[in-house]
N, C-alpha and C positions, 0 to 999 in steps of 0.2 A: 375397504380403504384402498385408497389408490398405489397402480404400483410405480416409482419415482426414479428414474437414472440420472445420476447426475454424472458429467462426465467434465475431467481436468487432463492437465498437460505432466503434471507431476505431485507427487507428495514433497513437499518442502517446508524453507521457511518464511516462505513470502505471504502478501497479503492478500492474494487469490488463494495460496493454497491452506491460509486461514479460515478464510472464509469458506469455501468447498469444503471443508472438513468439516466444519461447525455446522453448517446448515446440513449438512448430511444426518450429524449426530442429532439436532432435535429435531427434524425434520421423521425420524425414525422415533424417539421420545414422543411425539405427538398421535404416532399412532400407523406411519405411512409404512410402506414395506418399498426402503430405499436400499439403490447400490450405489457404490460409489467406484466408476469406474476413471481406472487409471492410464492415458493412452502411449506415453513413451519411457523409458528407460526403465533400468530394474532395480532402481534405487526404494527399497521396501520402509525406509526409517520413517515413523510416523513423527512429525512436531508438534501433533493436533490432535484431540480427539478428533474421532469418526463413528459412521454407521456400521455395523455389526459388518456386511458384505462387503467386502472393498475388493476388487476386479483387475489384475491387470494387465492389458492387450500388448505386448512384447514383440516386436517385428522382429524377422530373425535380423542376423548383422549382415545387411545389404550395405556394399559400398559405393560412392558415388552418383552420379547425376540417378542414373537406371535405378540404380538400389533405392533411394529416395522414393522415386517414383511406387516401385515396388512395396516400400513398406508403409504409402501410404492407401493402396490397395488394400493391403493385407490388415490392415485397421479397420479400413472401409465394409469388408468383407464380414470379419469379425464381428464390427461392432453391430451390422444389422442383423445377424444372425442372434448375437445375444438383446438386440429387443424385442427381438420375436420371440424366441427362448423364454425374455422375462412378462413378455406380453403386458410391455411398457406402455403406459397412460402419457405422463409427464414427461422428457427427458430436459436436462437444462446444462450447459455446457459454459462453464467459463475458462476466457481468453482465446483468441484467435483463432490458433491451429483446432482447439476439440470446437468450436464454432463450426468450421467448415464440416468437419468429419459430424458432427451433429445435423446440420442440415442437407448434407450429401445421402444420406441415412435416414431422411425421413419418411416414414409412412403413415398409418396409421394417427401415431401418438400424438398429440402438443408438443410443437419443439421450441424451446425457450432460450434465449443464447443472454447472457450475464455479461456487460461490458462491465471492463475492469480499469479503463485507461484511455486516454483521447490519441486516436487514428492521426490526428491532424496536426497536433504538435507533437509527437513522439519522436524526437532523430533519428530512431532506429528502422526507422520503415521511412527507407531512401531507398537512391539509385533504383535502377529497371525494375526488381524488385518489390520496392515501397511503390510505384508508381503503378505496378502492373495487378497490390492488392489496392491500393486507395481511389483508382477508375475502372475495375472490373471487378474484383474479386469480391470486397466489402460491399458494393451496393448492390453485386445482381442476387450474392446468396443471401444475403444478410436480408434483403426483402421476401426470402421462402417462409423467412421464422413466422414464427404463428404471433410472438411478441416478444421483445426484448427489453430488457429490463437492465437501467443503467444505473451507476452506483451513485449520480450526480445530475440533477438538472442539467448543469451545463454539459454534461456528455450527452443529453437526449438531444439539447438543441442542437448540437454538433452534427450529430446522425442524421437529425430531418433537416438542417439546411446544408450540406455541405455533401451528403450522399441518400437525399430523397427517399428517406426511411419516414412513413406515413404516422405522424400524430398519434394516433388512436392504436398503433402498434407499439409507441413506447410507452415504459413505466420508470419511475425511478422509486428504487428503493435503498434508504443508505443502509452502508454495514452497520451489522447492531456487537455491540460487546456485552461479557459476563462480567459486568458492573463490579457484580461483588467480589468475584474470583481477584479480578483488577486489584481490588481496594485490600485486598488480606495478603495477596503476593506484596504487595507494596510493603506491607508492615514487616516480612520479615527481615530480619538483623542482618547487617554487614558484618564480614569480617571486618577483624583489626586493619588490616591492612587498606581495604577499600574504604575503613574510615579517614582514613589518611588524606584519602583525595579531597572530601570534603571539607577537609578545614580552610580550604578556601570556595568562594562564590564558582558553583559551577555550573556550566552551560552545556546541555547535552542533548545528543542529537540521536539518531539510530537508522538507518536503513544499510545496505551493503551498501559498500566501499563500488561507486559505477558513477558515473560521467553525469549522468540526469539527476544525481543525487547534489553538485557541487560542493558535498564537504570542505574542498581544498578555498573554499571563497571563506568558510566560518572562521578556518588559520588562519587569512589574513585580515579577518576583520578582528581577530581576536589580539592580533598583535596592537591597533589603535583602540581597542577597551581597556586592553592593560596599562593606558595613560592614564585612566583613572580610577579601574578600580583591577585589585589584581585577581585575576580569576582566573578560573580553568576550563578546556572546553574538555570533553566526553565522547567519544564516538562508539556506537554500539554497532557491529555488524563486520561482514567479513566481507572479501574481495580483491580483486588484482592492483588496487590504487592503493593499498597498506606501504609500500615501499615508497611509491615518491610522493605520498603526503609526508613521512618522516622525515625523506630530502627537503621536502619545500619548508616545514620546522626547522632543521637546521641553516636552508639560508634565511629563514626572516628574524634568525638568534631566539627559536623558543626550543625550550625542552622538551624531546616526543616520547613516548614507552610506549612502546608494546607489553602489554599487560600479560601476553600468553606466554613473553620468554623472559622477561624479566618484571617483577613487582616496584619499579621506585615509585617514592613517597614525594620529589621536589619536582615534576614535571608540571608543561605546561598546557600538553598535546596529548590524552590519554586512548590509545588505538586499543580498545575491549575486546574483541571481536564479536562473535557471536554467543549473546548471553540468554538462557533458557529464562530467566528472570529478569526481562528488564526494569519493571516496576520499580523495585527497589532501588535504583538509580534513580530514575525519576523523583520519588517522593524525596530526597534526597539533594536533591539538584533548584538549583534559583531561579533555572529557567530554560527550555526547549527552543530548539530552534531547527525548523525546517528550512532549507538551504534550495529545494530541488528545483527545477527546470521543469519539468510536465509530472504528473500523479494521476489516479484513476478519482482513489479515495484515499488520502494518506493514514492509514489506521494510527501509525505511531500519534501524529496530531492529536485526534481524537480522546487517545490513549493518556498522552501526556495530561489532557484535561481533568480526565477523572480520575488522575492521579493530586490533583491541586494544584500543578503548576501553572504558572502562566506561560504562553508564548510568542515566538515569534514567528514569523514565516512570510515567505516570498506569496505572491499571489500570481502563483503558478497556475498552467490550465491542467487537474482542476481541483475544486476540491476544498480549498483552505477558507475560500470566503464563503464558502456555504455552513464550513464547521462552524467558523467563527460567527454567522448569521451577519453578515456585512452584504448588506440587498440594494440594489439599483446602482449598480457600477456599471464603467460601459465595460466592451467584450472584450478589450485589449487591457492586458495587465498594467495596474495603474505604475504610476513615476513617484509616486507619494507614499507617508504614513500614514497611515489608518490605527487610529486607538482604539481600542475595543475593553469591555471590564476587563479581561481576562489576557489579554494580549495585542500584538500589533502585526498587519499587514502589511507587507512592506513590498518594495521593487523585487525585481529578477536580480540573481548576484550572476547569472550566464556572463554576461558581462561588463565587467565591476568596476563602475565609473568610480570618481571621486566622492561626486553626490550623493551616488547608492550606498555608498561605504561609509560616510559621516550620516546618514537617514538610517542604516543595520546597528551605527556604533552609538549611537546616541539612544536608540531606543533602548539596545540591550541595557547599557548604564543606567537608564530613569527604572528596569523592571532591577537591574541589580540592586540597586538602592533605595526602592519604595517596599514599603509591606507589600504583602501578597496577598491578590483577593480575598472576599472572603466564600465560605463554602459553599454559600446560596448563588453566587456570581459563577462558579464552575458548573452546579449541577442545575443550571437554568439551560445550558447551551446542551449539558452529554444527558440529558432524561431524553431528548430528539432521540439519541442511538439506544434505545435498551431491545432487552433480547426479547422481551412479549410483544411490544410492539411491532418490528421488523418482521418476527418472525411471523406474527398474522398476514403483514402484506405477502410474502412469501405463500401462506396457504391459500391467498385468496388467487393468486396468479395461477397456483397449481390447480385450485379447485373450480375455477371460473369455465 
């Protein structure tokens, strides 16, 4: 059997280092002799299962311009040292920084690089920087790989028209989830207290607390739903915008808690943090709502599905209209609502017109107030993500 390196940027709680975990674990289950190598910090907490092997490359603490330079050397060094070591077949690298370090490093093996998020709308790859990876850096290495494999059609056409990454070198395969694991976290019990929240219609959302996420748009659209139906929104995840989403609650006159320092029961704004169990919210809840500005694959969406809920969600690049199987739209995010069995597509809330905000308030109101699909309507759209099938595209990449 083949030997398999996969390589990430950190163990965490995000939806890359979801996914790197998990394809690692059955990836190993199936029979392969994987490692899972780890290329920066020394943060050891696992959120995920993983592969037996887990590796990781520690640069010493170099500071500054030099020091950077240096400790990406001393990866570089490392890491081809340990595929020769493991006399690696396969390697596959998701997100940017283990992309370079994966392709810098190539020899012998298949080098596979995993996009996770679109290059082209991302805010964060700006200034000299953004420019200097988005016309050098992404097309000249990112053309070494043997193939790359995106989590979204719409990311593959990105790469071949926008950084002349060659057809027959992309694959798209979406993340697959553990269906069932999904559906039994779900069922288990709230406390009393978290029951509480629920006695009115709740609206819940989950990614960290970050700027590309827009949370702070779902408060104010939440403030013109509660004209007719009185509900609560939910936020799951942590981050540096916890403090003035709270302020911006207090000026639109809604109730905010932080649930880590204080438990109240009459709020209107519920700040979660970070919950090892989100399911249970979910099943729980009248309706999800993704808020964001750019996504790779947004797992929570997904998630939310095969939990029973219905949703809502911006038709962000990318992701949401391929969950939702909403096909032949043009490339520019629509102005419109989109119904779908299970939910609605809706505008960007980046920037939150009037329009955008009666087409987010009005949808939410028709899902707050109508039954909820039924079960055959949710698992038509999430049998696309299961774990047997992804996980075959995945061996056919590696064993091709």
């Amino acid at each position: 059997m083949k030997n398999v390196l996969l390589l990430g940027s950190e163990l965490g709680k995000g939806g890359a280092e979801r996914s790197i975990s998990l394809l690692s674990y059955y990836l190993e289950q199936e029979g392969y002799n994987v490692t899972l190598c780890i290329l920066s910090g020394t943060d050891r907490e696992k959120f995920y299962k993983t592969c037996k092997n887990v590796i990781f490359i520690d640069p010493p603490a170099y500071t500054g311009l030099i020091g950077k330079i240096k400790a990406w050397r001393y990866r570089l060094q490392k890491l081809k040292q340990l595929k020769r070591n493991l006399k690696i077949d396969t390697s596959i690298s998701f997100l940017e920084g283990p992309d370079y370090v994966n392709v810098l490093t190539k020899g012998k093996e298949k080098v596979v690089l995993s996009i996770r998020g679109s290059k082209m709308h991302d805010k964060v790859i700006s200034g000299a920087m953004g420019t200097l990876r988005k016309q050098l850096l992404i097309p000249r290495l990112y053309k070494k790989a043997n193939e790359i494999v995106c989590v979204t059609d719409a990311l593959a056409d990105e790469l071949h028209e926008h950084f002349g990454i060659r057809r027959e070198h992309l694959t798209t395969i979406y993340n697959f989830y553990e269906i069932d694991d999904i559906i039994n976290k779900s069922n288990e019990a709230l406390t009393a207290e978290e029951e509480q929240i629920f006695s009115k219609p709740v609206i819940i959302t989950s990614g960290r607390l970050h700027v590309a996420k827009e949370q702070d748009k779902l408060i104010h659209i939440l403030k013109t739903v509660k004209q007719t139906v009185d509900a609560r929104v939910m936020i799951l995840g942590d981050g540096e915008l916890k403090e003035p989403f709270i302020e911006l609650c207090n000026q639109l006159g809604l109730k905010a808690c932080d649930w880590q320092t204080e438990k109240k029961t009459d709020a209107d704004v519920y700040l979660m943090g970070f919950q090892h169990n989100a399911f249970k919210y979910y099943k729980h809840s009248k309706l999800f709502a993704l808020t964001s500005s750019w996504e790779g694959f947004p797992n929570v969406l997904a998630e939310a599905l095969i939990c029973g809920i219905p949703v809502v969600s911006t038709d962000c690049p990318t992701g949401p209209r391929e969950i939702l199987n909403v096909p032949n739209l043009p490339k520019e995010p629509i102005d419109y609502s989109i119904d779908t069995p299970v939910g609605t597509l809706l505008p960007m809330v980046n920037h939150l017109s009037d329009k955008t905000q009666d087409l987010w308030t009005d949808a939410i109101v028709k899902w707050l107030q109508q039954p909820a699909p039924s079960k055959n309507e949710f698992e038509t759209l999430t049998k696309r993500f299961t774990l047997k099938a992804m996980l075959q595209q995945w061996k056919n990449v590696i064993d091709n």
